[in-house]
C-alpha positions in Angstrom: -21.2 25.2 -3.1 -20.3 25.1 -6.4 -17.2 25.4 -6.3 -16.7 23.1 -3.6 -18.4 20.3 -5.5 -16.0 21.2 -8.6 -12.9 20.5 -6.4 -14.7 17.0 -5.7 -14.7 16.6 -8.6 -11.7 17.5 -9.4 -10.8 15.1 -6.9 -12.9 11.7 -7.6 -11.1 11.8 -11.0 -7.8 11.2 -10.0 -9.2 8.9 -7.2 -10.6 7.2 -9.6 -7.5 7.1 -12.2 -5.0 5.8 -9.1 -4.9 2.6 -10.8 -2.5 -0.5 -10.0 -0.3 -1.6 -12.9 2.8 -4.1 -12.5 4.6 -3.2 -15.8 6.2 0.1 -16.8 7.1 1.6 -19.7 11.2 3.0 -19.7 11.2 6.4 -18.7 12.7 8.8 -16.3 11.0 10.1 -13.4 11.8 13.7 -12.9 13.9 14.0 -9.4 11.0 17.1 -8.6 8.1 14.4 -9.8 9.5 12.4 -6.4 9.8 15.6 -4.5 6.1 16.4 -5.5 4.7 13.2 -4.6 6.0 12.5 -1.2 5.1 16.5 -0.4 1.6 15.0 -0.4 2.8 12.6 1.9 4.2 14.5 4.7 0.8 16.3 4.6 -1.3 13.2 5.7 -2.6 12.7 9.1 -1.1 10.6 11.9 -2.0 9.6 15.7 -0.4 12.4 18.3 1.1 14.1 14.9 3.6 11.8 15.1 4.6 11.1 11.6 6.1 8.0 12.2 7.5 7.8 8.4 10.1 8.3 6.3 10.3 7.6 2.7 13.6 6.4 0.8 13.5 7.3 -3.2 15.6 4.5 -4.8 17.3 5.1 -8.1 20.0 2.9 -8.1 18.9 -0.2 -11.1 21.1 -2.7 -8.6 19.2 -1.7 -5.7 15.9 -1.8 -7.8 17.1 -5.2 -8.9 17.6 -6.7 -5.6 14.1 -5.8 -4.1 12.5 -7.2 -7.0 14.4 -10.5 -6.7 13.5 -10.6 -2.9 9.4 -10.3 -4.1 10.2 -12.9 -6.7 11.7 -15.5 -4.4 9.3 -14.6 -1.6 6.5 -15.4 -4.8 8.2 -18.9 -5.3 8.3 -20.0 -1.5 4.6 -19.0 -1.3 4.5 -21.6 -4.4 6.4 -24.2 -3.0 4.2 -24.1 1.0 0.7 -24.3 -1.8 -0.8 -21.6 -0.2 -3.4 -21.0 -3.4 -2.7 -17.3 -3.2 -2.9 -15.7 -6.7 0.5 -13.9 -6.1 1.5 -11.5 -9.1 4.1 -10.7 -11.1 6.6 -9.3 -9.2 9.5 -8.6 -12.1 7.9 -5.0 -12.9 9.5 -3.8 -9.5 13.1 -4.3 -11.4 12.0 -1.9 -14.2 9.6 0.6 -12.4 10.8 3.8 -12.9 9.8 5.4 -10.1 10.8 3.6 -6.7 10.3 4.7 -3.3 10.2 2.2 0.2 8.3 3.3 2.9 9.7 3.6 6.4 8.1 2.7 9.8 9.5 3.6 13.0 6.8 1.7 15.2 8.5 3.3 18.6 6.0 5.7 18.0 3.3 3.4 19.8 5.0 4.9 22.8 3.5 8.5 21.6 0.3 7.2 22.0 -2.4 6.3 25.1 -0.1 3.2 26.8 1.0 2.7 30.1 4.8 1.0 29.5 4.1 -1.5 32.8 4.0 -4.7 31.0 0.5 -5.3 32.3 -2.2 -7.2 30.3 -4.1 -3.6 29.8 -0.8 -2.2 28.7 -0.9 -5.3 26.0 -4.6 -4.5 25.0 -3.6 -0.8 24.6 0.0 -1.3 22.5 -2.3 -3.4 19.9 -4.2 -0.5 19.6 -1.7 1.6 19.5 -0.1 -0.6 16.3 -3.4 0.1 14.9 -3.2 3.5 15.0 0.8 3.4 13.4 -0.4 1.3 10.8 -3.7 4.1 9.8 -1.0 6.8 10.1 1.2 5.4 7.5 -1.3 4.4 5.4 -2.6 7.2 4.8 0.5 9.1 4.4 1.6 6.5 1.5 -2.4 6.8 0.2 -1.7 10.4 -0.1 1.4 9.3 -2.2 -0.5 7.5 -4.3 -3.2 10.0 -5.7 -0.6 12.6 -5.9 1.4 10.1 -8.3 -1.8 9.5 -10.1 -2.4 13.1 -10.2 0.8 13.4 -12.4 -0.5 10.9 -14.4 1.8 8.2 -13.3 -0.1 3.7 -12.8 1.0 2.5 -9.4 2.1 -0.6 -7.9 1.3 -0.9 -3.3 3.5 -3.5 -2.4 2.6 -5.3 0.6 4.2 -8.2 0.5 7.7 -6.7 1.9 6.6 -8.0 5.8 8.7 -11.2 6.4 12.2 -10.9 7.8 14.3 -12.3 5.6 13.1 -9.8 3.0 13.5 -7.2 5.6 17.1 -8.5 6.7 18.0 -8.1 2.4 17.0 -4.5 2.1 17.5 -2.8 5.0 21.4 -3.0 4.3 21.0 -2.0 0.3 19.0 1.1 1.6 21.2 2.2 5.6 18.0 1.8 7.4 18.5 1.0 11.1 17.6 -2.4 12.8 15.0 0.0 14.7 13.1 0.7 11.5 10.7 -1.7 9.8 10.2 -1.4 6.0 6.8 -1.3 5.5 5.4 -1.0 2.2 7.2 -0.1 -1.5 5.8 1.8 -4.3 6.3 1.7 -7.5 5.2 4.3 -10.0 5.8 5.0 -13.8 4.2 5.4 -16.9 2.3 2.2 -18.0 3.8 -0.5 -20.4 0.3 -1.0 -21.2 -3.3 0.7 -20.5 -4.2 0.6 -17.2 -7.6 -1.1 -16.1 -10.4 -0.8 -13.4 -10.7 -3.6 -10.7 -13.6 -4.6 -9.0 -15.3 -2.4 -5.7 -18.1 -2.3 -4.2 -20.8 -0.7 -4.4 -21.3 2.2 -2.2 -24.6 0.6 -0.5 -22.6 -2.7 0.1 -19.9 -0.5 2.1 -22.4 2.1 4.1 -24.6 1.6 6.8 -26.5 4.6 8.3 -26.5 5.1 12.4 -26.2 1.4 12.8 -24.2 -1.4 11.1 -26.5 -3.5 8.6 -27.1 -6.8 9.5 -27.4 -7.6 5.6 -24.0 -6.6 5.2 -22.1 -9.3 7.8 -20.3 -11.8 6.4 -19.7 -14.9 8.9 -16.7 -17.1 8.6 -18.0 -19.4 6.0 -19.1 -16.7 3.9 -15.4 -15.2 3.7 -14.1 -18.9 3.1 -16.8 -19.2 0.1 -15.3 -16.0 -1.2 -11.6 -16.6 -1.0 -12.5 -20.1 -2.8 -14.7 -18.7 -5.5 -14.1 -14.6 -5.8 -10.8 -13.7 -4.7 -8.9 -14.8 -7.9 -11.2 -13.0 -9.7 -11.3 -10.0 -8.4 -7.3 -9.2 -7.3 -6.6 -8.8 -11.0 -8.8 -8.8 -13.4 -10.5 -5.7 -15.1 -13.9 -5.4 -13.4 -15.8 -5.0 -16.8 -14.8 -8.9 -17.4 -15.9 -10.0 -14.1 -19.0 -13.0 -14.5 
């Protein structure tokens, strides 16, 4: 048991020390560094085994360039609808050492329980099955991300890389097919500067035992109250500075 609870802990520290950081210090990320990281990616979990991922390490500064540009014009237009969402700084994905855009191939919902007859049901059951796509590369690019921070690397999960148009600019730089979606992009690299805890939860606001606790539903006006007064707080800032 011992031991076990070593490995834990051995564990919970880089868990701990994957932290987000949007500026890099220059440096050159070993090409088996990359090789490393995405090893513990192919190892994750998916629905049916399916493994509907593939990862594309980019190196090439004009490449890196014109992703970063896409985030930053995509950070503008959110600007100019006044959509109040504290976007961040996205001119560290330009200099980010290490660089790699993850792949989805969401075919795959075909792998899992669906009927193909257009019904209704059939609908219900290919939401699910997006669901179940989505876990699977998720935790396949989580897996990434501890095994970056294990090699002591901040990280940067880009999210934002959804709409079309940025879609329709990459996919081209990078030869991925019109059947592909590009889903997420990580960025890695050693820190420009130190690296800094954000807000969680507490582990009794996040468990429930047998059934769900009541105390812990939010309704609809609560989650409005918190985007208006929380949100801005939290997304960034270092949780020891949180009021």
């Amino acid at each position: 048991m011992a031991g076990e609870l070593a490995r834990y802990q051995s564990f919970m520290d880089v868990v701990r020390h994957r932290m987000t950081n949007r500026a890099f210090a220059s440096s050159e990320i070993p090409r088996d560094h990359f090789e490393l990281i995405l090893e513990a990616a192919r190892h994750a979990p998916s629905g049916a085994n399916a493994q509907p991922w593939h990862y594309v390490v980019v190196t090439d500064p004009a490449v890196k360039r014109v992703i970063g540009q896409a985030f930053v014009d995509e950070q503008q237009r959110r600007a100019r609808l006044h959509m109040g969402f504290p976007t961040p700084n996205y001119h560290g994905v330009t200099t980010a050492p290490g660089l790699i855009v993850i792949v989805a191939d969401f075919r795959f919902i075909r792998a899992f329980p669906v009927l193909n007859d257009d019904s209704e049901l059939d609908r219900l059951y290919k939401k699910n099955a997006e669901r179940i796509l989505l876990q699977s590369v998720a935790a396949s690019t989580m897996c990434a991300h501890l095994a970056a921070a294990a090699l002591g690397y901040a990280v940067w999960w880009i999210t934002a890389i959804g709409q079309e148009e940025i879609q329709q600019r990459i996919k081209p730089l990078l030869g991925v097919p019109d059947e592909l979606a590009i889903i997420d992009v990580m960025c890695f690299g050693p820190p420009l500067k130190p690296s800094y805890k954000r807000w969680k939860k507490r582990l009794d606001q996040i468990m429930s035992w047998d059934r769900f606790a009541p105390e812990h539903f939010m309704t609809d006006a609560d989650i409005d109250e918190w985007i208006k007064t929380t949100r801005h707080k939290v997304m960034y800032r270092d949780e020891s500075k949180i009021d």
